[in-house]
C-alpha positions as CSV (number, residue, x, y, z in Angstrom):
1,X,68.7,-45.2,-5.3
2,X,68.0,-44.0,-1.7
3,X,70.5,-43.4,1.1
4,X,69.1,-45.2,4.1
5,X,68.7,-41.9,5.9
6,X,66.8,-40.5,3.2
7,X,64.9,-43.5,2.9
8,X,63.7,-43.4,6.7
9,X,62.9,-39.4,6.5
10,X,61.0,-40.1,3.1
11,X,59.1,-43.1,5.0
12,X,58.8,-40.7,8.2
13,X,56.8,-38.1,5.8
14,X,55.0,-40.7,4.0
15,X,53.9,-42.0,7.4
16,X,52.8,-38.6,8.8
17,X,50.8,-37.8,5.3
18,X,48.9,-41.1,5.7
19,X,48.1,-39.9,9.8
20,X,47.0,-36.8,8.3
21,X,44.9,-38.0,5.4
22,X,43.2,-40.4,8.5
23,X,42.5,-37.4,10.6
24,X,41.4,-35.6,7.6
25,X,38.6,-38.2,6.8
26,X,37.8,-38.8,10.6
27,X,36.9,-35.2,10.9
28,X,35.6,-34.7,7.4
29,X,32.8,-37.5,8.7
30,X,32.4,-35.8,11.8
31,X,29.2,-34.2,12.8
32,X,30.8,-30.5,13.1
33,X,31.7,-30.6,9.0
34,X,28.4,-31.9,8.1
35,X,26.9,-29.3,10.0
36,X,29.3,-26.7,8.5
37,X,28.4,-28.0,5.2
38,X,24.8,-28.0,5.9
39,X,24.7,-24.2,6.7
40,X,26.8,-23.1,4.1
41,X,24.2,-24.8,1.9
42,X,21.2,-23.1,4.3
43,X,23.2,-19.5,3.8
44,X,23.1,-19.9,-0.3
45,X,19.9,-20.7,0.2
46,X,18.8,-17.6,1.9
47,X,21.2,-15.8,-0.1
48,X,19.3,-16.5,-3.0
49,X,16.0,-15.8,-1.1
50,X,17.5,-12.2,-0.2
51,X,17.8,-11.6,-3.4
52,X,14.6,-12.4,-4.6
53,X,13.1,-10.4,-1.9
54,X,15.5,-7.5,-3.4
55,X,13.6,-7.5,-6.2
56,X,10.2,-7.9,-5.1
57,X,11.0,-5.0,-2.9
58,X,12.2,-2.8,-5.7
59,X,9.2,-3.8,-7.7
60,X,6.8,-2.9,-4.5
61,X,8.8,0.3,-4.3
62,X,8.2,1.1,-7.8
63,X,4.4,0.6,-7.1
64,X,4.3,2.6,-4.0
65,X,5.2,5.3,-6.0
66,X,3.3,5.1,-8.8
67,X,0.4,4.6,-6.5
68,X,0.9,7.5,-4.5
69,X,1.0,10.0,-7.6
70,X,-2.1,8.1,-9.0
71,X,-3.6,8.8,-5.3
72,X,-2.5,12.4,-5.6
73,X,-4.1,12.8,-8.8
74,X,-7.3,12.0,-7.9
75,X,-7.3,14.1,-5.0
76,X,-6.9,16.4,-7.3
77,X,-9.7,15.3,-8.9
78,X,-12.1,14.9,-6.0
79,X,-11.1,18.5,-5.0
80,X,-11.9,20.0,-8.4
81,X,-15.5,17.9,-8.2
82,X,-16.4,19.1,-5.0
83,X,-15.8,22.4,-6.7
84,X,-17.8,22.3,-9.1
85,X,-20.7,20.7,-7.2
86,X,-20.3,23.6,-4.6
87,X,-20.8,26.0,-7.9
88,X,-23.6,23.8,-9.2
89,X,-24.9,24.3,-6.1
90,X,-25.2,27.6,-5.8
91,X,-26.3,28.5,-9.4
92,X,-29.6,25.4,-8.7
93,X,-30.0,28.0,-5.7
94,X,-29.9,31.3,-8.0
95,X,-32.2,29.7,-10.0
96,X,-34.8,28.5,-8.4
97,X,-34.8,31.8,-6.0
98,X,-35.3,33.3,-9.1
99,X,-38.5,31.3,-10.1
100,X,-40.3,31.2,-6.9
101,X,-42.8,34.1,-5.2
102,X,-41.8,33.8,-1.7
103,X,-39.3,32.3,0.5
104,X,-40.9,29.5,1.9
105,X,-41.9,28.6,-1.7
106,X,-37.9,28.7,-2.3
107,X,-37.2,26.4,0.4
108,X,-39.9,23.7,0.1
109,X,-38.6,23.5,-3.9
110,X,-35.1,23.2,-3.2
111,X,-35.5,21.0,-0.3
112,X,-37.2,19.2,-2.6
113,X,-34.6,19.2,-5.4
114,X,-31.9,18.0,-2.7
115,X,-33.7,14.7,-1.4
116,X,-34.6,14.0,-5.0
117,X,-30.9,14.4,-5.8
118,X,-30.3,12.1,-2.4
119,X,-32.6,9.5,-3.7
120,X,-31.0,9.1,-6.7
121,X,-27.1,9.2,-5.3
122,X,-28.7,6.5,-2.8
123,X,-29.7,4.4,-6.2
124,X,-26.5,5.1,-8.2
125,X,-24.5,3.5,-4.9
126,X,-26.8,0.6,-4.2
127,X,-26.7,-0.7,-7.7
128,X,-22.9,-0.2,-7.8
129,X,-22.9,-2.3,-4.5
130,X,-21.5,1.1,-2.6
131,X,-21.7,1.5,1.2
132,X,-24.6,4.5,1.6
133,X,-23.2,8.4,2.4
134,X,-24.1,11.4,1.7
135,X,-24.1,13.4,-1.9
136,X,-21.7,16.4,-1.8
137,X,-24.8,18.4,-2.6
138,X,-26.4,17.4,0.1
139,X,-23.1,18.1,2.3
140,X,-23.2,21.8,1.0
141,X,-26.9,21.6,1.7
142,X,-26.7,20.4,5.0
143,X,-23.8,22.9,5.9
144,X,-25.2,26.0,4.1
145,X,-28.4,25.1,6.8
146,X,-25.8,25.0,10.1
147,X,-24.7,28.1,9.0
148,X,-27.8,29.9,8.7
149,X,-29.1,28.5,12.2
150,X,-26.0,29.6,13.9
151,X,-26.3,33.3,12.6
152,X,-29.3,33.8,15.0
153,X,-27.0,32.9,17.9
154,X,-23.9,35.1,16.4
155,X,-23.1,37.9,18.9
């Protein structure tokens, strides 16, 4: 059993609650909460994205580095190669200075050597669909030649 005045405050408030649950559906239908809900469900969206990326990224990092040493160790590699063709160089050189009578003789022979070495570099690359350069014994060749030009003009 209700007092009167208890019954008109309790029908006040009941009154008010059913104005509010009205406003609360009018704006939950309006086009500002949709679009709220819409971009919450665009930023999961890219959240989950962003995280996926994360991990590509990491895995790209990972690569990148492991790539880089790989890339050092070959220069390494290369460096040692050139080396050694610089030494093989030299001692073909020794050799066939050794063998011939004169110095012309010596030049013609290993002239010779070095475009049959060129021909069959040129080979090697065009059957292992290669773009064409020079051998690095026909670098050291070429160079050892600029060098002995240029001493005539030496001071």
């Amino acid at each position: 059993v209700l007092s009167p005045k208890h019954m008109k405050e309790l029908s006040v408030k009941v009154n008010a609650a059913a104005i509010i649950k009205k406003d609360y559906v009018r704006l939950r239908n309006t086009d500002l909460v949709k679009e709220n809900q819409q971009l919450w469900e665009i930023a999961s969206e890219a959240l989950k994205e962003n995280e996926q990326l994360k991990k590509r990224n990491s895995a790209l990092q990972k690569e990148k580095t492991k790539l880089f040493w790989e890339n050092d160790l070959l220069k390494g590699e290369i460096s040692d190669l050139k080396r050694e063709i610089g030494l093989v160089y030299k001692s073909t050189k020794e050799f066939l200075k050794e063998r011939t009578e004169d110095v012309r003789a010596f030049r013609n022979v290993f002239k010779s050597l070095v475009d049959k070495i060129k021909v069959k570099i040129s080979q090697a690359r065009e059957k292992q669909n290669l773009r064409p350069q020079a051998s690095e014994f026909e670098k050291v060749y070429k160079r050892e030649l600029s060098e002995e030009r240029n001493r005539g003009f030496e001071r």
